[in-house]
C-alpha positions as CSV (number, residue, x, y, z in Angstrom):
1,X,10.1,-101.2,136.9
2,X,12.5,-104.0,136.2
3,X,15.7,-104.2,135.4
4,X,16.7,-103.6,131.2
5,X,18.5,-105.6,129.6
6,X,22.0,-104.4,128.4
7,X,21.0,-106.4,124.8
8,X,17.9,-106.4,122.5
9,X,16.5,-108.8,119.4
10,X,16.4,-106.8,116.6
11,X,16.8,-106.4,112.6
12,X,19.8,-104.5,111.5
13,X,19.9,-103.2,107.8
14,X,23.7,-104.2,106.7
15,X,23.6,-102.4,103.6
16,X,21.8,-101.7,100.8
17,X,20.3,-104.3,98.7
18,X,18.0,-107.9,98.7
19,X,16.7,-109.1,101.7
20,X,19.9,-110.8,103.0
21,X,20.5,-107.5,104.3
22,X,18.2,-107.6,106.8
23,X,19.7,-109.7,109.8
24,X,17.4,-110.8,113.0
25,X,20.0,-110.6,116.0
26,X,19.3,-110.6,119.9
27,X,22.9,-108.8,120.8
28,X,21.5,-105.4,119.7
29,X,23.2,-103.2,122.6
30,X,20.0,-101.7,124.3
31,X,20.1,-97.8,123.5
32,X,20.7,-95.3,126.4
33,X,18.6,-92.3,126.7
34,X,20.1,-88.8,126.9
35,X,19.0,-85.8,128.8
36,X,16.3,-84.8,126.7
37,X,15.0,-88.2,125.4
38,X,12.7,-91.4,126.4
39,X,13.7,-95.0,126.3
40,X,10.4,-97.1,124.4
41,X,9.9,-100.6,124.7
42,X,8.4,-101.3,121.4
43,X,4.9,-103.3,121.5
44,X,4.5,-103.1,117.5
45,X,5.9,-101.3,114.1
46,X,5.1,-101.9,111.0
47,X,6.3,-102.0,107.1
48,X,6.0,-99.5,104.8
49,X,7.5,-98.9,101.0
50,X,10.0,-96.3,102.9
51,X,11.4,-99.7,104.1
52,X,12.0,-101.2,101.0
53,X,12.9,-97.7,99.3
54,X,15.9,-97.1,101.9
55,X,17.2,-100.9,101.5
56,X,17.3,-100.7,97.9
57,X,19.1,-97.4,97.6
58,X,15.7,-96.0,95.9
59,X,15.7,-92.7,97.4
60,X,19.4,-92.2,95.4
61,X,19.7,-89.9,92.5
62,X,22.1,-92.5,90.7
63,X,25.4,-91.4,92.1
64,X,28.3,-93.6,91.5
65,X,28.4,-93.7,95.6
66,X,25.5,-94.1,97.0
67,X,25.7,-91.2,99.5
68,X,22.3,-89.7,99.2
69,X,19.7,-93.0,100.0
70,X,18.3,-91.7,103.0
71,X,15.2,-89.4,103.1
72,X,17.4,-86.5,103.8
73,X,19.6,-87.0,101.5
74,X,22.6,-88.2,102.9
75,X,24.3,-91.7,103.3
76,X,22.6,-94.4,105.8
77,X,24.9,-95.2,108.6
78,X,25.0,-99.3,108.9
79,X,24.2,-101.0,110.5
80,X,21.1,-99.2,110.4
81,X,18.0,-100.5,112.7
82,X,14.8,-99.1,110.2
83,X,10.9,-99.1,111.3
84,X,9.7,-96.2,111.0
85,X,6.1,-96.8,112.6
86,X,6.5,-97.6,116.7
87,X,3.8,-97.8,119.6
88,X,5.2,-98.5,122.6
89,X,5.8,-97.7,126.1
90,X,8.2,-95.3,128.0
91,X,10.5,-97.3,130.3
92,X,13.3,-95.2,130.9
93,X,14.1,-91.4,130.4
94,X,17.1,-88.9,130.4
95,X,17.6,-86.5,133.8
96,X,15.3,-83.5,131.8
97,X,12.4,-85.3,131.3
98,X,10.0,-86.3,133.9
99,X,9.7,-89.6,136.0
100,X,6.0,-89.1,135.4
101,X,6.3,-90.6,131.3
102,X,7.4,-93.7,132.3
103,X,4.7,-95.9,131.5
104,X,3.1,-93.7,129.3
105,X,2.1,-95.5,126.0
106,X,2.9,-93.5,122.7
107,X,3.8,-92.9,119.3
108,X,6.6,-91.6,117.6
109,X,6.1,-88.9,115.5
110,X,8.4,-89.7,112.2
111,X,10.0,-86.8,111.5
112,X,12.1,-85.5,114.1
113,X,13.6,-82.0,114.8
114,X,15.5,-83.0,118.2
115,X,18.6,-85.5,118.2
116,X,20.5,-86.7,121.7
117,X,19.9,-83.2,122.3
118,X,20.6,-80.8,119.5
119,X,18.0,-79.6,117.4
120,X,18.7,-80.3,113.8
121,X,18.3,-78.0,110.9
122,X,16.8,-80.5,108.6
123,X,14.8,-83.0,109.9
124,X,15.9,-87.1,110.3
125,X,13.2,-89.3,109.9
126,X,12.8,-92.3,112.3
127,X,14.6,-95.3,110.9
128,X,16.4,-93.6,107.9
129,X,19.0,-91.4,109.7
130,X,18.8,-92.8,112.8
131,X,17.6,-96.0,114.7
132,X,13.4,-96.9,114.9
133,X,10.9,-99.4,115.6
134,X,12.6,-103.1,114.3
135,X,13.9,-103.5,117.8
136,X,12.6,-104.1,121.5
137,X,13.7,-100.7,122.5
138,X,14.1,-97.1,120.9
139,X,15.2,-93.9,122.1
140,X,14.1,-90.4,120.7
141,X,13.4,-86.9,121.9
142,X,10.9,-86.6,124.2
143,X,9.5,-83.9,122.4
144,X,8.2,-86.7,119.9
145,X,7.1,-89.5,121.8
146,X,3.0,-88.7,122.0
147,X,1.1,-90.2,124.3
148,X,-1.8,-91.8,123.5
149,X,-5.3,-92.7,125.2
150,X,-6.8,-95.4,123.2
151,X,-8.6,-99.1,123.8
152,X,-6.9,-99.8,120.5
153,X,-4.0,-102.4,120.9
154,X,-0.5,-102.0,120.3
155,X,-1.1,-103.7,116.7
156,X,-3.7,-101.5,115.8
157,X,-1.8,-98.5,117.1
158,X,1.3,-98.9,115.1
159,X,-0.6,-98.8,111.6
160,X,-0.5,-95.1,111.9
161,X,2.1,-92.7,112.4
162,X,3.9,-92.9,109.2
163,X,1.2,-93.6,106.8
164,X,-1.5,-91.3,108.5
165,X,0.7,-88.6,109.2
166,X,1.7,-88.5,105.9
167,X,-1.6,-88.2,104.5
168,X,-2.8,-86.0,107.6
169,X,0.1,-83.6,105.9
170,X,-0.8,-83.9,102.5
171,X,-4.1,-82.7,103.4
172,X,-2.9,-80.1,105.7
173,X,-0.4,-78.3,103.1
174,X,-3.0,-77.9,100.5
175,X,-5.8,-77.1,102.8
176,X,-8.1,-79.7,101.8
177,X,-12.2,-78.3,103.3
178,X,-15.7,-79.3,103.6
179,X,-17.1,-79.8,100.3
180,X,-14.3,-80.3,98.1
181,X,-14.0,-83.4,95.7
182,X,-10.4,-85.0,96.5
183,X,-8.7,-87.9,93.7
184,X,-7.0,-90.6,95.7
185,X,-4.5,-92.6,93.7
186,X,-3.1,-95.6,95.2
187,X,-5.9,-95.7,97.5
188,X,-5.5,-99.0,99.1
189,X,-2.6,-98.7,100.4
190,X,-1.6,-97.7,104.2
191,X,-1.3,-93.6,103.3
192,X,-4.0,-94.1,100.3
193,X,-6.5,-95.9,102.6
194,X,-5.2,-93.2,105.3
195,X,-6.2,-90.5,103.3
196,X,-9.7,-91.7,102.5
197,X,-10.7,-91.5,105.8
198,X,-9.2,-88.2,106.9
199,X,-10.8,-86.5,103.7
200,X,-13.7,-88.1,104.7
201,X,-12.7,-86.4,108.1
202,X,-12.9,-82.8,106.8
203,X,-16.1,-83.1,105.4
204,X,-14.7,-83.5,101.6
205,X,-15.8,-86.2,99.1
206,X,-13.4,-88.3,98.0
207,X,-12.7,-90.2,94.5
208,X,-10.6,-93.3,95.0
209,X,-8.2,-95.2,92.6
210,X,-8.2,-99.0,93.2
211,X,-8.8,-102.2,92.2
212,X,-12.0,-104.3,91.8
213,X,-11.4,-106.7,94.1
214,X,-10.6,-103.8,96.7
215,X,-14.3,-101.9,96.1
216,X,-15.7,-102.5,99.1
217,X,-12.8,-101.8,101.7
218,X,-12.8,-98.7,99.9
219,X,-16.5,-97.7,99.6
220,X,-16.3,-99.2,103.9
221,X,-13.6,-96.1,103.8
222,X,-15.4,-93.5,103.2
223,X,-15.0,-93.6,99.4
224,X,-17.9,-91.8,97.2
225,X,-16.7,-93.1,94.0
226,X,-14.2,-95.6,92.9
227,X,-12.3,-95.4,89.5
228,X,-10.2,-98.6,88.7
229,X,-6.6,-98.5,87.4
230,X,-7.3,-99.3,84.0
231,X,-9.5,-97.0,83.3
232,X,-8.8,-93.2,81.8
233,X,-9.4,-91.0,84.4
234,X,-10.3,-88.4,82.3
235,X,-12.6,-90.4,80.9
236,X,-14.6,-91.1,83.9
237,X,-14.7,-87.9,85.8
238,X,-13.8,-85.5,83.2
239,X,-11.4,-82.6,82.8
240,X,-11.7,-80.0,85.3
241,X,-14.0,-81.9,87.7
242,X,-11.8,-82.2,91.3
243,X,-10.6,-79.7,93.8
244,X,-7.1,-81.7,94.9
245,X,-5.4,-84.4,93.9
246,X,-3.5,-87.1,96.3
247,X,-1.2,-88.7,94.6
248,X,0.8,-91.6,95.9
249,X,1.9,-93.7,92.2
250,X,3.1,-91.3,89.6
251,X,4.2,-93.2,86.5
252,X,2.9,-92.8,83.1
253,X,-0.8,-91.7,83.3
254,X,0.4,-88.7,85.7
255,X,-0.2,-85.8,83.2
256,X,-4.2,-86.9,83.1
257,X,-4.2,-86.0,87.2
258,X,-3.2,-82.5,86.3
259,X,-6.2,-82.5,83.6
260,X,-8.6,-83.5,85.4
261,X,-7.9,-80.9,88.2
262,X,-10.1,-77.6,88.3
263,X,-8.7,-74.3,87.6
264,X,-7.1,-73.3,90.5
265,X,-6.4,-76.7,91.6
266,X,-4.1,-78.5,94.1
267,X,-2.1,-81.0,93.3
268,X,0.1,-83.2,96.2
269,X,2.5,-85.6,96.2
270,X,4.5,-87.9,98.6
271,X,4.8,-90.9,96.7
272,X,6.0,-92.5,93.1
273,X,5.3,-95.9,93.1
274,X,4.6,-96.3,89.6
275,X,7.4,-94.1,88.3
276,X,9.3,-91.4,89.6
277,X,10.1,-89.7,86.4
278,X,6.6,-87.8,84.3
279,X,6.1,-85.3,81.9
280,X,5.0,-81.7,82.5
281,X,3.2,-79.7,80.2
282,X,3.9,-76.7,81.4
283,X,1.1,-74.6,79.6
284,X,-1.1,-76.9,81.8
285,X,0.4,-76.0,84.8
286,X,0.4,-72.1,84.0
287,X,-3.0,-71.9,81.9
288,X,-4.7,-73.5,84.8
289,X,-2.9,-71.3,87.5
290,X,-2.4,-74.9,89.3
291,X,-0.3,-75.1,92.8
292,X,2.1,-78.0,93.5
293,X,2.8,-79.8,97.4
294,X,5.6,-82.2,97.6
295,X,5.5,-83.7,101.0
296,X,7.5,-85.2,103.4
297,X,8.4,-82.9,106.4
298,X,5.8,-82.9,108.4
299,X,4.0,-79.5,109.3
300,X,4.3,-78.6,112.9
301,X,0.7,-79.3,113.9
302,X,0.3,-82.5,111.8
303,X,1.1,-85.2,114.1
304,X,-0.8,-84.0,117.6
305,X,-3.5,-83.4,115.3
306,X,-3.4,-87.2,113.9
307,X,-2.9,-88.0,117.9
308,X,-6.9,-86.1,118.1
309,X,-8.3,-87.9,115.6
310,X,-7.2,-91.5,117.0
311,X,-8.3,-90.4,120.2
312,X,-11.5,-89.2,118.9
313,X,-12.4,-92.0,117.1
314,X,-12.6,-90.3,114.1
315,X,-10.3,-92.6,111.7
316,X,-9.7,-96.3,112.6
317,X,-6.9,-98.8,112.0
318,X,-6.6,-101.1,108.8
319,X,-4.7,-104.0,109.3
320,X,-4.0,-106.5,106.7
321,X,-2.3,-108.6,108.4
322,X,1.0,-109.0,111.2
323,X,3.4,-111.2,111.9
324,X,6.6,-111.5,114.5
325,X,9.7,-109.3,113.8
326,X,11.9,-112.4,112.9
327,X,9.5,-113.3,110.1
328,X,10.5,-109.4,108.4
329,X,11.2,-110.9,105.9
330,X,7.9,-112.5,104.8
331,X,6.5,-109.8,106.0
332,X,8.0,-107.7,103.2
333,X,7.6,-110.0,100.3
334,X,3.8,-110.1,101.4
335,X,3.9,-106.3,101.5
336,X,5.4,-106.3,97.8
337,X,2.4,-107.9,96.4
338,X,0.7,-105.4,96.9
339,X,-2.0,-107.6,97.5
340,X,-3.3,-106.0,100.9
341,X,-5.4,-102.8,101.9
342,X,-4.2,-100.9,104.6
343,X,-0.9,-102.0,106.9
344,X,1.3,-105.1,107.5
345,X,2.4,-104.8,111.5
346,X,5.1,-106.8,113.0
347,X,4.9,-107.7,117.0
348,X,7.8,-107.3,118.9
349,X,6.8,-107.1,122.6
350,X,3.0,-108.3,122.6
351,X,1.9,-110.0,126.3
């Protein structure tokens, strides 16, 4: 193995706000492992709204200090290195972990339970309250560095953990089986498109929301039907006609997802892209004896499970398009068009 260098390129979040905030540097100190953790030299990452969301202070409640932006909760610590997707491989690792990982290729699992040590009572997530993927090198627990035994590349690789593991969750926590019929909104994007397949994976059917020009990529998917944004939901598949609903967008049209749920329903959430705040009618939610999943801690299972189905060949990557770390920038404004199905990767250490 050859020597490390004591400094890394990198993007460091400064503080929250525009893009100017995000600042390409090569005198990023290189971080040291401790006992318990792995050193990875990071082959790929890739952006996701969670990116945008922390810069911008989204995650916030509206404080008058912005103490709460991070996915926990709490105030980000700047500078703050974010990317929460990384493959990679293990180059160093603290005195408890075995020599033998070195040169293991992995993936991070997001959410982590284990910090320089101590397990935490609420989880961090990778690049929120503490360091990730938009950097050469990373450290985290051993414990959540998976290897990984795939032809894929390093490109390919880093379009899943956050995205797939999140809808891998979703999935999990409302038990999603054989047979069931499954609404996806937001279904091009990298957890949307995610979820098609690993629905698809169970054995369920799965009712996508999407646009026209994305069809195709969708029906490629593992999509049964496709139902385009502008039209009523209800409308089109009827009240009481699916099992679960994925939902990803929120916004306005949210109460027709609970209507068109069956009696008995589940309904889960991880995202609100097209409006965090919706109305309840509570006699639909009682009357229809419905169950509610927010998601965002991962279940215990949920990422070796993801680790089987890459393995297995089961699901496959969807890459948009990738670009180098110093070009994060562009990288985000093309993500913000919303333009793409699937992920936007950025290639850090790619021979």
């Amino acid at each position: 193995m050859s020597k490390l260098p004591k400094t890394m390129k990198g993007v460091w979040l400064t503080g929250h706000g525009e893009t100017n905030k995000l600042d390409f540097r090569s005198d990023i100190p290189v971080p040291k492992p401790t006992a318990n953790d792995v050193l990875i030299r990071v082959g790929a990452t890739a952006v996701n709204n969670t990116d945008i969301n922390t810069r911008t202070a989204w995650y916030s409640k509206g404080k008058a200090t912005i103490n709460d932006a991070s996915w926990a909760g709490i105030a980000i610590d700047f500078p703050r290195i974010q990317g929460i997707d990384v493959c990679g491989n293990i180059v160093a690792v603290g005195k408890n972990v075995s020599k033998n990982r070195i040169g293991e290729r992995v993936l991070v699992e997001p959410c982590l339970r284990e910090i320089k040590g101590k397990a935490l009572s609420k989880p961090f997530f990778l690049g929120s309250e503490c360091d990730g993927g938009f950097a050469e090198f990373v450290v985290v627990a051993s414990r959540h560095a998976f290897q990984v035994k795939s032809s894929l590349s390093d490109i390919e690789l880093a379009s899943f953990p956050c995205s797939y593991s999140t809808a891998e969750n979703m999935l999990t926590k409302s038990k999603v089986i054989s047979g069931e019929l499954v609404l996806v909104t937001g279904a091009s994007g990298g957890v949307g498109s995610a979820a098609v397949q690993l629905i698809k994976a169970r054995g369920a059917n799965v009712f996508a929301v999407t646009t026209v020009s994305k069809t195709q990529d969708l029906i490629n998917l593992g999509a049964t039907k496709i139902i385009y944004r502008d039209q009523d939901v209800v409308e089109t598949l009827g009240s009481n006609s699916v099992d679960v609903v994925i939902d990803l967008v929120g916004g306005k049209k949210w109460p027709a997802f609970l209507e068109v749920l069956r009696p008995g329903g589940r309904y889960v959430v991880s995202g609100a892209i097209a409006g965090a705040l919706v109305g309840l009618d509570l006699r639909t939610l009682y009357l229809k004896d419905l169950s509610f999943f927010g998601c965002t801690v991962l279940e215990s299972n949920v990422f070796a499970d993801l680790i089987d189905h890459i393995e297995n060949r089961s699901i496959k990557p969807v890459v948009a398009h990738t670009f180098p770390l110093e070009d994060i920038v562009k990288a985000q404004e093309l993500f913000l068009q919303k333009k793409h199905i699937g992920k936007i990767v950025l290639t850090i250490n790619t021979y």
